[in-house]
SEGUKE-430637 format. One record per atom (N, C-alpha, C, CB): x, z, y. Coordinates in steps of 0.001 Angstrom, whole numbers, plus 500000, padded with zeros to 6 digits. Glycine has a CB too. Example, Ala and Ser with C-alpha at 12.3 -4.5 7.8 and 13.67 -1.06 7.14 Angstrom:
<pts>
513190507800494310 512300507800495500 513200507800496700 511308509046495527 512850507080497750 513670507140498940 512900507870500030 514084505725499402 
</pts>
This chain:
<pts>
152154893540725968 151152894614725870 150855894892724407 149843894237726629 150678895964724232 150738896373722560 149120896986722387 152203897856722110 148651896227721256 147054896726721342 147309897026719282 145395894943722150 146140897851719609 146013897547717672 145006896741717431 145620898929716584 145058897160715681 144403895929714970 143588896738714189 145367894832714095 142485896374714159 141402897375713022 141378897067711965 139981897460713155 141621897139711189 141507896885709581 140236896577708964 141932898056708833 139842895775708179 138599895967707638 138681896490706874 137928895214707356 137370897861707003 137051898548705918 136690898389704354 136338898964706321 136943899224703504 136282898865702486 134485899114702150 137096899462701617 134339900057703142 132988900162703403 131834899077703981 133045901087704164 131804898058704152 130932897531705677 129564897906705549 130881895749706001 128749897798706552 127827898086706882 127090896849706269 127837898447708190 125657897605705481 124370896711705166 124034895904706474 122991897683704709 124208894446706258 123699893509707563 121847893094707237 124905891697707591 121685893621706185 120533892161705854 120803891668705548 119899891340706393 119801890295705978 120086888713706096 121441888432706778 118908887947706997 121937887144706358 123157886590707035 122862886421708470 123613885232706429 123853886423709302 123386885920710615 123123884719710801 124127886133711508 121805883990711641 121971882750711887 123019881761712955 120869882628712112 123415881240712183 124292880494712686 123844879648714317 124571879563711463 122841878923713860 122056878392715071 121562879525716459 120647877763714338 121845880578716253 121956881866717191 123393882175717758 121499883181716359 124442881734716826 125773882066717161 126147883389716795 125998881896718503 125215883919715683 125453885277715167 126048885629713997 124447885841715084 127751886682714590 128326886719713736 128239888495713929 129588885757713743 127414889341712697 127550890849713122 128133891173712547 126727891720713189 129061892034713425 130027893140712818 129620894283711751 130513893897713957 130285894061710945 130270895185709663 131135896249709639 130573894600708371 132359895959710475 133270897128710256 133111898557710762 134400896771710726 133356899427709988 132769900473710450 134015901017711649 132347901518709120 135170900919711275 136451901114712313 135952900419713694 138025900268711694 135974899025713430 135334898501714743 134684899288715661 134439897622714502 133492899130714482 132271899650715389 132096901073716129 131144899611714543 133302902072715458 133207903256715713 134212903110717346 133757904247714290 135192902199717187 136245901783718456 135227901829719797 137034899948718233 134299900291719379 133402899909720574 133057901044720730 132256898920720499 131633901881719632 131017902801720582 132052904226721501 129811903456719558 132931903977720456 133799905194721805 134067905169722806 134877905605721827 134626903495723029 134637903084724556 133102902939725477 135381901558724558 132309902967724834 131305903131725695 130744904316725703 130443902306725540 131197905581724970 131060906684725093 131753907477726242 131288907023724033 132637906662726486 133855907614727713 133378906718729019 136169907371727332 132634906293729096 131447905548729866 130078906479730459 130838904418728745 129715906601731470 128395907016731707 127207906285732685 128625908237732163 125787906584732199 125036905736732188 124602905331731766 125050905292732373 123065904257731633 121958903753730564 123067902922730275 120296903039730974 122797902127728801 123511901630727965 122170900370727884 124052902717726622 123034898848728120 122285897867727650 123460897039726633 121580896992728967 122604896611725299 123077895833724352 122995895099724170 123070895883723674 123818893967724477 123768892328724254 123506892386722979 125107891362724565 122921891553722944 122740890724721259 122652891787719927 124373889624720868 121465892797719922 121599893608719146 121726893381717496 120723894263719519 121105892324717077 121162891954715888 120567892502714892 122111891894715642 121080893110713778 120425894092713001 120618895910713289 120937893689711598 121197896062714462 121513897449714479 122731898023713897 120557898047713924 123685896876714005 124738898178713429 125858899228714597 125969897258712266 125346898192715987 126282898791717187 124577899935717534 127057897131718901 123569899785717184 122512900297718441 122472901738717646 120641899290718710 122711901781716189 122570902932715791 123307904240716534 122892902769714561 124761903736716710 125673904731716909 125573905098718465 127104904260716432 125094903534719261 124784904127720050 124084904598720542 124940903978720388 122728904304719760 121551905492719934 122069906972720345 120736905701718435 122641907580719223 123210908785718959 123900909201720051 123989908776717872 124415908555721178 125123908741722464 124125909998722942 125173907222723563 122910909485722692 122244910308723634 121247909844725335 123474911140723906 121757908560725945 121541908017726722 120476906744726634 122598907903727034 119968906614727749 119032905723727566 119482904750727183 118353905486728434 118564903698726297 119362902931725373 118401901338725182 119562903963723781 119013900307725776 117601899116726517 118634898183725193 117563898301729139 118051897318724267 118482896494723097 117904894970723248 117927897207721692 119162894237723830 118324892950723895 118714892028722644 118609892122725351 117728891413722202 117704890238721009 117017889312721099 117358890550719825 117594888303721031 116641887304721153 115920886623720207 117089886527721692 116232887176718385 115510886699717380 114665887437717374 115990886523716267 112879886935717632 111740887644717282 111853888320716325 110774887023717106 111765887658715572 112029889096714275 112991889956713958 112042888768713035 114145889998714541 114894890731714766 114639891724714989 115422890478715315 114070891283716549 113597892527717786 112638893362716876 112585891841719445 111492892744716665 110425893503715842 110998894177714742 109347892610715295 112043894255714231 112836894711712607 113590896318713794 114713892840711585 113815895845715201 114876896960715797 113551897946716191 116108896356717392 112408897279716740 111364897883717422 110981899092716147 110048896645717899 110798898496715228 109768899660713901 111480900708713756 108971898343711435 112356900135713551 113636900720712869 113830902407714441 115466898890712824 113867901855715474 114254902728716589 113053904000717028 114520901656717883 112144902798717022 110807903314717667 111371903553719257 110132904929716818 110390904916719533 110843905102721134 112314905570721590 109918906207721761 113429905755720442 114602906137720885 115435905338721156 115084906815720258 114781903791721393 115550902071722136 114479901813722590 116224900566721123 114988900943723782 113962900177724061 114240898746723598 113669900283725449 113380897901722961 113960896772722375 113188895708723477 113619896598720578 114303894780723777 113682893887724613 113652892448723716 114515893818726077 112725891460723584 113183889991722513 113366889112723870 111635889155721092 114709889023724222 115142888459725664 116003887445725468 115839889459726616 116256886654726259 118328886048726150 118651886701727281 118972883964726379 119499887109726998 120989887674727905 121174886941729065 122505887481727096 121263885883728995 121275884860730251 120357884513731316 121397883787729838 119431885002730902 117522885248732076 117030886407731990 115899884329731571 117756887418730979 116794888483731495 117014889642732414 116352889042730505 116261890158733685 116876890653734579 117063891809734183 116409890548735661 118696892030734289 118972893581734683 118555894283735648 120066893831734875 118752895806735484 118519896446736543 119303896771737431 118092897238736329 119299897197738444 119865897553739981 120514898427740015 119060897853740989 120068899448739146 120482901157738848 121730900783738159 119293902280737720 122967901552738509 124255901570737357 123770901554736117 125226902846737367 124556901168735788 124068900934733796 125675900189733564 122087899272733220 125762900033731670 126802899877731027 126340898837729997 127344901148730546 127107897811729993 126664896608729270 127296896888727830 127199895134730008 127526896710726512 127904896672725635 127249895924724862 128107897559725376 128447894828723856 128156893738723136 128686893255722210 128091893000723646 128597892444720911 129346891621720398 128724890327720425 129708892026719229 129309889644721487 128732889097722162 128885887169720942 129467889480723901 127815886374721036 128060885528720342 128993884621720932 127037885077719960 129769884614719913 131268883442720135 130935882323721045 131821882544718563 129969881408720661 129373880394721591 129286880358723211 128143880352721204 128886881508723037 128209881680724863 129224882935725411 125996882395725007 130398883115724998 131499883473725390 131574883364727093 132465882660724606 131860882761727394 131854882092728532 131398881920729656 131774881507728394 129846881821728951 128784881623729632 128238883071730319 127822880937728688 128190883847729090 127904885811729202 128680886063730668 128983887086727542 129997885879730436 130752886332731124 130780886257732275 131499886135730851 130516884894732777 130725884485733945 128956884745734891 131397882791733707 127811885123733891 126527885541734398 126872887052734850 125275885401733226 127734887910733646 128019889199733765 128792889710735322 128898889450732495 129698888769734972 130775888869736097 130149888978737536 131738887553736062 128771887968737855 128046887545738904 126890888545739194 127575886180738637 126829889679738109 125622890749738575 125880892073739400 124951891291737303 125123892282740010 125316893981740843 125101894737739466 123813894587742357 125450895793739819 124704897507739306 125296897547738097 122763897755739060 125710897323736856 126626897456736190 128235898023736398 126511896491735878 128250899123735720 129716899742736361 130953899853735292 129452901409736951 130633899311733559 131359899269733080 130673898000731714 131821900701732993 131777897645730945 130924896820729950 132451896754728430 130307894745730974 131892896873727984 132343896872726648 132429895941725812 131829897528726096 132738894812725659 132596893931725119 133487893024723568 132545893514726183 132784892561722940 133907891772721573 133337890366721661 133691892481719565 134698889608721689 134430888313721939 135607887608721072 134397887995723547 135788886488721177 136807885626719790 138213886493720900 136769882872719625 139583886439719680 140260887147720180 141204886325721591 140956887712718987 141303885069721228 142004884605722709 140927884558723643 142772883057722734 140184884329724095 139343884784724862 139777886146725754 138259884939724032 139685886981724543 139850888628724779 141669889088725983 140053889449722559 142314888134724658 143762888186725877 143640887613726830 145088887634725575 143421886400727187 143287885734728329 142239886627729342 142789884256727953 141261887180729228 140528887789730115 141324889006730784 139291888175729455 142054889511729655 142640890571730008 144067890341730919 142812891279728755 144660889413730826 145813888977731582 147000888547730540 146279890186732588 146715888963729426 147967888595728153 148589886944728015 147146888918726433 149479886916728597 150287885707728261 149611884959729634 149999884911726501 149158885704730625 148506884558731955 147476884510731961 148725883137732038 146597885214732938 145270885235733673 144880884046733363 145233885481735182 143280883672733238 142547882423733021 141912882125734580 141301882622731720 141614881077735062 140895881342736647 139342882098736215 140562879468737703 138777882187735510 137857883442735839 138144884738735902 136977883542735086 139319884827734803 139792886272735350 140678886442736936 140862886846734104 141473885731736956 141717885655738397 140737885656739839 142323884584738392 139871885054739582 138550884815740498 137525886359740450 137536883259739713 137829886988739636 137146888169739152 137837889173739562 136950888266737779 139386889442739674 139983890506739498 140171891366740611 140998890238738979 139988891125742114 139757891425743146 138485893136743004 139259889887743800 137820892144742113 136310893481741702 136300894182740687 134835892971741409 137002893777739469 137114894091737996 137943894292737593 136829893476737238 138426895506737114 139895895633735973 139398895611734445 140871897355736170 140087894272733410 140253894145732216 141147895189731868 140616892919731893 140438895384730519 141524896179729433 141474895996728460 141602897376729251 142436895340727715 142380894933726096 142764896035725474 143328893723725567 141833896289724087 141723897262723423 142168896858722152 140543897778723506 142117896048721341 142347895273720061 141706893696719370 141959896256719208 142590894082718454 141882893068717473 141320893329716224 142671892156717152 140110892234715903 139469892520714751 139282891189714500 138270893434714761 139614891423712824 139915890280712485 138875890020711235 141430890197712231 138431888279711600 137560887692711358 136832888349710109 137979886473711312 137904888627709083 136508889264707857 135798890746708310 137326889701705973 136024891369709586 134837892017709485 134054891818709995 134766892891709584 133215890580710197 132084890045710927 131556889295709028 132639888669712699 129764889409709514 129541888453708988 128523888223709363 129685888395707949 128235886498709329 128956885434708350 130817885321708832 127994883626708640 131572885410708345 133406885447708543 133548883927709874 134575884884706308 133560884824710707 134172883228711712 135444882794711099 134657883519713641 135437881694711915 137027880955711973 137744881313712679 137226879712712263 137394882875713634 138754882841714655 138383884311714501 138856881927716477 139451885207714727 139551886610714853 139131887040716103 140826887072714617 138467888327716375 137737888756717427 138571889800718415 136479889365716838 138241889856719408 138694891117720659 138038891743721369 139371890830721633 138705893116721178 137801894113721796 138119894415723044 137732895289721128 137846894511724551 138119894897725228 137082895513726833 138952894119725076 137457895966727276 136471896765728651 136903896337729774 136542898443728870 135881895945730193 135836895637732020 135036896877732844 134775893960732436 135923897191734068 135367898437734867 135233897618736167 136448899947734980 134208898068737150 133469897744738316 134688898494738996 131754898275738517 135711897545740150 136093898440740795 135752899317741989 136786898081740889 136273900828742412 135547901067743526 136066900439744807 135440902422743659 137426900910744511 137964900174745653 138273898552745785 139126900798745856 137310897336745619 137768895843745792 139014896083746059 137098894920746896 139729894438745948 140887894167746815 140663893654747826 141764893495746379 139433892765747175 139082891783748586 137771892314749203 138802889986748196 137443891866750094 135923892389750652 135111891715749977 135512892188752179 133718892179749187 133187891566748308 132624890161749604 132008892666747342 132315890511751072 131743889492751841 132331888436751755 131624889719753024 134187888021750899 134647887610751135 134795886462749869 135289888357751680 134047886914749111 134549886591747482 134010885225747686 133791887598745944 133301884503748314 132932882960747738 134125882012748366 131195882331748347 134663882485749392 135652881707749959 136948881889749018 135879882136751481 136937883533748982 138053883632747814 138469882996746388 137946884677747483 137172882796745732 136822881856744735 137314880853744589 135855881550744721 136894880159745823 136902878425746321 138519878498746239 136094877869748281 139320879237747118 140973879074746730 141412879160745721 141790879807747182 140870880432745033 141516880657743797 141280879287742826 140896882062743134 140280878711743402 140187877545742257 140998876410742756 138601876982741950 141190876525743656 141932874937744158 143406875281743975 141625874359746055 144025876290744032 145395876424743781 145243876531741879 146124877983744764 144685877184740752 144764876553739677 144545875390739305 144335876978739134 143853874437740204 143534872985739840 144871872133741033 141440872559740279 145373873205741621 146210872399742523 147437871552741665 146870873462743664 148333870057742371 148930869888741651 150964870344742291 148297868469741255 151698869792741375 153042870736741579 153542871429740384 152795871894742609 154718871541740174 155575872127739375 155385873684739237 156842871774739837 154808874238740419 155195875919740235 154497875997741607 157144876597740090 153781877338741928 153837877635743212 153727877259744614 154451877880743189 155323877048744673 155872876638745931 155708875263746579 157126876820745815 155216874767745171 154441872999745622 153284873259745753 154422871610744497 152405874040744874 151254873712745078 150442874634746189 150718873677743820 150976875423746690 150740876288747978 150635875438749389 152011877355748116 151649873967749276 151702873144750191 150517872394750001 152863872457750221 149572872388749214 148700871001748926 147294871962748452 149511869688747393 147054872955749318 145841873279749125 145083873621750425 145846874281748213 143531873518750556 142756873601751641 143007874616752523 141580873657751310 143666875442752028 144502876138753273 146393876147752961 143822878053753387 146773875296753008 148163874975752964 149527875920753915 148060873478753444 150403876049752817 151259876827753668 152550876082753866 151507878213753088 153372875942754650 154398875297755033 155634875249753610 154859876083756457 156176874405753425 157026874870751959 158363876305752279 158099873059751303 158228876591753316 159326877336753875 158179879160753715 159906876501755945 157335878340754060 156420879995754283 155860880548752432 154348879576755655 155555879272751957 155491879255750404 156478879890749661 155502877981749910 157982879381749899 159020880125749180 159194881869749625 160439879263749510 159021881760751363 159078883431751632 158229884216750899 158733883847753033 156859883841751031 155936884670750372 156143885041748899 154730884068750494 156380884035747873 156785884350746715 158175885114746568 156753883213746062 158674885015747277 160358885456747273 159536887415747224 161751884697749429 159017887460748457 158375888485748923 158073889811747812 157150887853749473 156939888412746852 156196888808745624 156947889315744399 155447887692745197 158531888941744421 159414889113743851 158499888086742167 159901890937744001 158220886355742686 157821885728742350 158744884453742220 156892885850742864 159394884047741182 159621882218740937 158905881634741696 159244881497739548 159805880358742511 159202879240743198 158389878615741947 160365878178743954 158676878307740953 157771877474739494 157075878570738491 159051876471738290 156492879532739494 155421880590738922 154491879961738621 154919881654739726 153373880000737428 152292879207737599 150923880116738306 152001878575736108 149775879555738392 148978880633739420 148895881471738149 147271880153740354 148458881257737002 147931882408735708 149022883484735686 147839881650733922 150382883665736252 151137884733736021 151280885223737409 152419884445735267 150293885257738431 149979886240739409 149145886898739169 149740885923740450 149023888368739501 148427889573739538 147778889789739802 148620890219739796 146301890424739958 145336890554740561 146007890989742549 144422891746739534 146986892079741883 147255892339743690 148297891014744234 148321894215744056 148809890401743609 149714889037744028 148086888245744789 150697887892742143 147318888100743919 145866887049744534 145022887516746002 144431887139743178 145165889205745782 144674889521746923 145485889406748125 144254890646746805 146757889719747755 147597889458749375 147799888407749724 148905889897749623 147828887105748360 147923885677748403 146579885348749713 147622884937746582 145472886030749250 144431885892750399 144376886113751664 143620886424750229 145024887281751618 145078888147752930 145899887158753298 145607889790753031 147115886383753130 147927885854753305 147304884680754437 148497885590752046 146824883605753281 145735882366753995 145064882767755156 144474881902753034 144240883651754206 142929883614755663 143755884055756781 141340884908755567 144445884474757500 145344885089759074 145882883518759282 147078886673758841 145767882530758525 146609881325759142 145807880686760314 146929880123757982 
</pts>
């Protein structure tokens, strides 16, 4: 998959103060970047909520969208620095991302999200209603792996039934500051309309998807035999044969639609 690479500008954006580290805050300065993200959340519609606003260098532009515009931060003084800076054209919330409730109504998440809680964001994000698109920059393997580059991770697999990833690029570490140690990725997750799976279905779906990546076996065709819903080694090889799949496929290089029929598959046993 061929993505680009943003260059850092010679321009960056006035940050302030450095970010605190003990926050996990690394803000983007690049103006290329930043102009990337807000476009992708421009071809987006709907209130706009901002992870981790920081000093304003993503809330400005997306102020200017035009759309309602909710800014969460969790440094008090931050918030209060976004509150006087916006006035009534944000709403600034001094929240964490991780407890504070979204709303019900469609809305569009957008973030640069702190490196640390990578993970953590994601998998809260992944678990909410009413959100229909999200925009996000996170360290750059992260970014491929979510997206499917070089092999699905099991959250993206466990996810993909509801969500299509799309990797958009890379940005690399000097246009953040304070400069991480790892280069960053940009990419968008969309709410699908049509599931693969029935969302009624997703906790059971989960539960497999996790036991065949933790399953053990060479490829596949072993480990299809040795999971809580087990398939005969004869019915294992058909199905992959089927998939136009290697018996020593690993689960990370199946497809979102390989996982759903893999399901459809099980559950009729």
């Amino acid at each position: 998959m061929h993505t680009r690479e943003y260059p850092s500008t010679p321009r960056p954006l006035p940050t302030g103060h450095g970010g605190r580290q003990e926050l996990g805050q690394n803000f983007l300065v690049d103006r290329v970047a930043i102009d990337r993200l807000v476009g992708l959340a421009a071809s987006t519609s709907g209130p706009i909520i901002e992870l981790g606003a920081g000093s304003g260098a993503l809330t400005e532009p997306l102020a200017r969208l035009g759309r309602p515009l909710t800014a969460l931060e969790l440094d008090p003084g931050r918030a209060s620095s976004l509150q006087r800076r916006f006035g009534p054209r944000v709403t600034v919330e001094q929240a964490d991302v991780l407890r504070w409730r979204y709303p019900a109504a469609p809305h569009v998440v957008v973030g640069n999200v702190p490196f640390h809680l990578t993970t953590a964001i994601l998998r809260s994000l992944l678990e909410r209603p009413g959100w229909t698109d999200a925009v996000l920059l996170t360290q750059w393997e992260v970014a491929r792996r979510r997206c499917g580059v070089g092999g699905s991770s099991l959250l993206t697999a466990q996810s993909a039934p509801w969500f299509e990833f799309r990797l958009d690029g890379r940005v690399p570490a000097r246009a953040f500051r304070p400069v991480p140690a790892v280069d960053g990725g940009l990419f968008s997750v969309r709410r699908r309309t049509s599931p693969l799976v029935p969302v009624t279905e997703r906790g059971g779906y989960c539960g497999f998807v996790a036991a065949v990546f933790r399953g053990r076996g060479r490829g596949m065709a072993q480990i299809l035999t040795r999971t809580p819903r087990p398939m005969s080694g004869g019915q294992a090889r058909s199905w992959l044969a089927q998939r136009g799949l290697a018996r020593d496929a690993l689960p990370g290089r199946l497809t979102p639609e390989d996982w759903a029929a893999l399901w459809k598959e099980v559950r009729r046993r």
